[in-house]
LOBA-716291 format. One line per field, with one value per atom (N, C-alpha, C, CB): x, y, z; atom name; residue in three letters. Coordinates in steps of 0.2 Angstrom, whole numbers, plus 5000, padded with zeros to 4 digits. Atoms other than C-alpha are relative to their C-alpha. Glycine has a CB too. Layout:
BEGIN
east c(X|...)
north c(Y|...)
up c(Z|...)
atom c(CA|...)
type c(ALA|...)
END
This chain:
BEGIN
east c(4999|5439|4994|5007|5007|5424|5004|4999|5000|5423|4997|4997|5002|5412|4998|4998|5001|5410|4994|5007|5003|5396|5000|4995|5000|5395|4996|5008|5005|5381|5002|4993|5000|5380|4993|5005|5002|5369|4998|4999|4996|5372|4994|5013|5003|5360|5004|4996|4995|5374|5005|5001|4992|5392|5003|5005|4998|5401|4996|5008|5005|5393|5000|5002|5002|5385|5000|4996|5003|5380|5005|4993|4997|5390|4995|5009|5004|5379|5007|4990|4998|5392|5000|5007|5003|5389|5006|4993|4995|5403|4997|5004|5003|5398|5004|4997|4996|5406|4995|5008|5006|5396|4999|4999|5008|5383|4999|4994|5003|5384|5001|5003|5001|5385|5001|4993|5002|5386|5000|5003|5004|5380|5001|4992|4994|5390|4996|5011|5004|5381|5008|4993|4995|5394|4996|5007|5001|5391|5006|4999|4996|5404|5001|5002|4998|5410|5005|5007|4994|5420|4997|5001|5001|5422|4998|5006|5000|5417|5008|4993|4993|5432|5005|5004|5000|5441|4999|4995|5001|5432|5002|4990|4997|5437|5006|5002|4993|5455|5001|5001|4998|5456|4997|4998|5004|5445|5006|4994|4995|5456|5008|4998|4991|5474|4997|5007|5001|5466|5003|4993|4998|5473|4993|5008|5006|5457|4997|4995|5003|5449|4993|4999|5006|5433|4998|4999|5005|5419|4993|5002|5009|5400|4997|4997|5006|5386|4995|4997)
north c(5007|5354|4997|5000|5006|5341|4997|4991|5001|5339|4995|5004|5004|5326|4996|5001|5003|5310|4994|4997|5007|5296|4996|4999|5002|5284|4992|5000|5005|5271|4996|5003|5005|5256|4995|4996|5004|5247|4993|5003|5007|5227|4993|4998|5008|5211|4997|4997|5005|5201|5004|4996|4997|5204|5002|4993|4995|5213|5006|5002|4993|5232|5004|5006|4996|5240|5006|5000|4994|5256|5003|4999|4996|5270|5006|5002|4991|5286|5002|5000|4999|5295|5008|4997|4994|5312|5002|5000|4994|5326|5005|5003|4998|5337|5006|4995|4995|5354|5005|5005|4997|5365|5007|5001|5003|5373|4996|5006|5003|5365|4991|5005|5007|5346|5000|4998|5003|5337|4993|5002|5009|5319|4998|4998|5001|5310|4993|5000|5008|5293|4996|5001|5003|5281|4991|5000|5006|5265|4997|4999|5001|5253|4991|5004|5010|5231|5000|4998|5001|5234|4992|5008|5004|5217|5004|4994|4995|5224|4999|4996|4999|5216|5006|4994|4996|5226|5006|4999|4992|5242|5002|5003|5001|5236|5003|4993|5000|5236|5007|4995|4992|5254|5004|5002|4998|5260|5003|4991|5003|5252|5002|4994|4995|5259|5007|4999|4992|5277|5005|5002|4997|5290|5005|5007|4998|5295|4996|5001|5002|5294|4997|5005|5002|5284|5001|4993|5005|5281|5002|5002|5001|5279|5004|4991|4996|5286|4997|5007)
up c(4998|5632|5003|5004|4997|5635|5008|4994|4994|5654|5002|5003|5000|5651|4996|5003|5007|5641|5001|4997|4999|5639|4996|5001|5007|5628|5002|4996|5000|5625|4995|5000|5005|5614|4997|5002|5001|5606|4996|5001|5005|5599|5004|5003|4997|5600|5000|4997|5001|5594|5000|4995|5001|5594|4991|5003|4995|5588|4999|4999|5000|5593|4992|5006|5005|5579|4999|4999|4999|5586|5005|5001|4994|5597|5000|4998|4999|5604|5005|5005|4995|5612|5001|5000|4998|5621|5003|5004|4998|5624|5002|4995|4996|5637|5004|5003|4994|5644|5001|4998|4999|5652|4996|5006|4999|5647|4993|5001|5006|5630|4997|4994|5001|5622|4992|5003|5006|5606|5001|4994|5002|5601|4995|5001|5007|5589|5001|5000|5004|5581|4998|4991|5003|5576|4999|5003|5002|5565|5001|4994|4999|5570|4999|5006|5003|5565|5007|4990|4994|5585|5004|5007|4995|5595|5007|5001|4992|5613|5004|5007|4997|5619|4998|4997|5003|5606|5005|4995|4998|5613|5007|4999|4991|5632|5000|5003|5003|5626|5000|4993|5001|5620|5004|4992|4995|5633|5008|5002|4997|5645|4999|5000|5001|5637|5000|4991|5003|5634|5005|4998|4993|5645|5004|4997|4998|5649|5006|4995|4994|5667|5000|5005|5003|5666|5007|4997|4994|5679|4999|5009|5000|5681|5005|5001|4995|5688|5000|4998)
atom c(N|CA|C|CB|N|CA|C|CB|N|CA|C|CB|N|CA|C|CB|N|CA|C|CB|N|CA|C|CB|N|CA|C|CB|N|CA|C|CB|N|CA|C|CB|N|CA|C|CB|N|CA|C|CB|N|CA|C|CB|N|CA|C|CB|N|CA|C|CB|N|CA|C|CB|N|CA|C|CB|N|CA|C|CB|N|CA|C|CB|N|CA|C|CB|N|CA|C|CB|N|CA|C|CB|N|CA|C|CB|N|CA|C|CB|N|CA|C|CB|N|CA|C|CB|N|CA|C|CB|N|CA|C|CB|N|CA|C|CB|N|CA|C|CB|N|CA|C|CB|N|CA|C|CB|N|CA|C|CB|N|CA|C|CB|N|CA|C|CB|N|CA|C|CB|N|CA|C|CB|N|CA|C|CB|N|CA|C|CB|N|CA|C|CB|N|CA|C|CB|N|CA|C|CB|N|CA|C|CB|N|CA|C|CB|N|CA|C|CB|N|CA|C|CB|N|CA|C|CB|N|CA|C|CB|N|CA|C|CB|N|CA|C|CB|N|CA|C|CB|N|CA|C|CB|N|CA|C|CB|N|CA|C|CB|N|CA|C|CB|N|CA|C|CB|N|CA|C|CB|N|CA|C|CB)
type c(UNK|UNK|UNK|UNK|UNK|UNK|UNK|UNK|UNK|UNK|UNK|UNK|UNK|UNK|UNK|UNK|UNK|UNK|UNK|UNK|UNK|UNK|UNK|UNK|UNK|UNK|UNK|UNK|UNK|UNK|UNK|UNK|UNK|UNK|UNK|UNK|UNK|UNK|UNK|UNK|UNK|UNK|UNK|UNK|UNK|UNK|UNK|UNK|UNK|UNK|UNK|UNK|UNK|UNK|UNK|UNK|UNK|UNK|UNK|UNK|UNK|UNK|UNK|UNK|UNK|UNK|UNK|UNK|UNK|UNK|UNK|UNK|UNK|UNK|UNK|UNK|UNK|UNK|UNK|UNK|UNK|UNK|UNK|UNK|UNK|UNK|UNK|UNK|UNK|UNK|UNK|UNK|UNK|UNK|UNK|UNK|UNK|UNK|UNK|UNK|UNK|UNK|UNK|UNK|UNK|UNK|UNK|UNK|UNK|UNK|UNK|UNK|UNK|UNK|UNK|UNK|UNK|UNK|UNK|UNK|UNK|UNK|UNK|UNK|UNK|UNK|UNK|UNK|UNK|UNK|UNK|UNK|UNK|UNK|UNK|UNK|UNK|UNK|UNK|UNK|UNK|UNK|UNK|UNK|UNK|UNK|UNK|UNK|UNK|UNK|UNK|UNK|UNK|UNK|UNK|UNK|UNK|UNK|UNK|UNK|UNK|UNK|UNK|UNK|UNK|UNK|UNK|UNK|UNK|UNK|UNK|UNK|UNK|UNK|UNK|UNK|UNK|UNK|UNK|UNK|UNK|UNK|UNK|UNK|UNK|UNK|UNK|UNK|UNK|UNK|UNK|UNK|UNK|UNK|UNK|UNK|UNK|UNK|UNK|UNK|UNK|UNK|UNK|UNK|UNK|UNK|UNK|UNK|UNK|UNK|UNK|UNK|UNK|UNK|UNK|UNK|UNK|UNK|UNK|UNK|UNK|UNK|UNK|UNK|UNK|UNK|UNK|UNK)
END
């Protein structure tokens, strides 16, 4: 089970284009690309119900 998660975006305009998101248990990793048509709102929203703990560093 991934201990840790990140996930980057990147979108000049709306909505995001691009997901880089990185799964992380120690000591190993993978890095998943996604192409995506998501409003950010959108990505807030599901972010925001998911049962997953978030936070920053």
């Amino acid at each position: 089970m991934a201990t840790k998660f990140n996930c980057t975006f990147y979108s000049i305009k709306m909505p995001l284009k691009k997901l880089l998101l990185k799964v992380k248990s120690d000591p190993d990793f993978v890095v998943i690309g996604l192409k995506t048509n998501i409003l950010e709102s959108d990505f807030n929203k599901i972010i925001e119900n998911s049962t997953i703990k978030i936070s920053s560093n």
